[in-house]
C-alpha positions as CSV (number, residue, x, y, z in Angstrom):
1,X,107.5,105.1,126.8
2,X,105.3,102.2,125.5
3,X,107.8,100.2,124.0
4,X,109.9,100.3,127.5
5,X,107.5,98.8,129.2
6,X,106.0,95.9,127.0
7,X,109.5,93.9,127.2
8,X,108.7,94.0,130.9
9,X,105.0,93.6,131.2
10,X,105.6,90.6,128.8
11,X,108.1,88.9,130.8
12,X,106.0,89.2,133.8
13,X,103.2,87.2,132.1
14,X,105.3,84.5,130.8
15,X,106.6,84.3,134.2
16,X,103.6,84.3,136.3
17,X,101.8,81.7,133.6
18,X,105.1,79.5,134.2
19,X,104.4,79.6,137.9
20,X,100.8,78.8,137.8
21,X,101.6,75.5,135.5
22,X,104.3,74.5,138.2
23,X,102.0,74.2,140.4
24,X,99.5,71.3,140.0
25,X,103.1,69.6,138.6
26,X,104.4,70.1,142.0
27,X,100.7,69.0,144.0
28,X,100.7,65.6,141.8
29,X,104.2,64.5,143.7
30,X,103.4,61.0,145.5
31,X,105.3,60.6,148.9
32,X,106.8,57.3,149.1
33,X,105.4,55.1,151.7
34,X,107.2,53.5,153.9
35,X,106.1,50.3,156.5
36,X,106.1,52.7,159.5
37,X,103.6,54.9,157.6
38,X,101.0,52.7,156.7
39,X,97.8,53.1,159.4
40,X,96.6,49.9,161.2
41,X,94.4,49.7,163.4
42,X,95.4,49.9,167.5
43,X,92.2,48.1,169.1
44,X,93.0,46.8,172.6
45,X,93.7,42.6,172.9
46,X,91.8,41.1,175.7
47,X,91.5,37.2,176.8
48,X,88.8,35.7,179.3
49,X,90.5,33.4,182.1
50,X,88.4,30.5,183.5
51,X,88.8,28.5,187.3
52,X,86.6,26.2,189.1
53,X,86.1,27.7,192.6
54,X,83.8,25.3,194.9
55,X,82.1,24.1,192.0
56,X,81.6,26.8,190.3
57,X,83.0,28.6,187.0
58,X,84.2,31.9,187.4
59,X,85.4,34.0,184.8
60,X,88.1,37.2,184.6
61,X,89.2,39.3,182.0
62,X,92.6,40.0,181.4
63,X,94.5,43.0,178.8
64,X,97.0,41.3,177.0
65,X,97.9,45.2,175.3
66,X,98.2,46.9,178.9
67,X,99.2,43.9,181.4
68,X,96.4,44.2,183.7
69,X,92.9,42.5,184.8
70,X,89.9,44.3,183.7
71,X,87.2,42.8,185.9
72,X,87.7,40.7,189.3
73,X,86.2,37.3,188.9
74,X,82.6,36.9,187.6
75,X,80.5,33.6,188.4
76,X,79.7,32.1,185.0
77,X,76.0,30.6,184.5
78,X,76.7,27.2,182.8
């Protein structure tokens, strides 16, 4: 009855140590990268209009990312 069962109990072992070695050999596999993969930042581009109302220098802030004005127009102290 012991002989039976070593054949088996040996092939499990040499199959369950094969599987543990596969596995760090299958963790260390690099992705590719790709150009749409790579992170950039996404901050938000803004510019600062200027007029001369009456004299005086105003100031407005407009979102070049979204396509709208941030502030309404603020008197500038020149």
């Amino acid at each position: 009855m012991k002989n039976k069962k070593r054949p088996l109990l040996l092939f499990l072992a040499a199959v369950s140590c094969l599987s543990v070695m596969a596995l760090p050999a299958a963790a260390m596999e690099i992705p590719e990268v790709s150009e749409s993969s790579i992170v950039s930042p996404q901050a938000e581009e803004v510019e600062w209009y200027y007029r001369l109302i009456n004299g005086k220098y105003q100031k407005r802030k407009w979102s070049i990312t979204y396509g709208y004005w941030l502030t309404d127009w603020i008197d500038c102290v020149v």
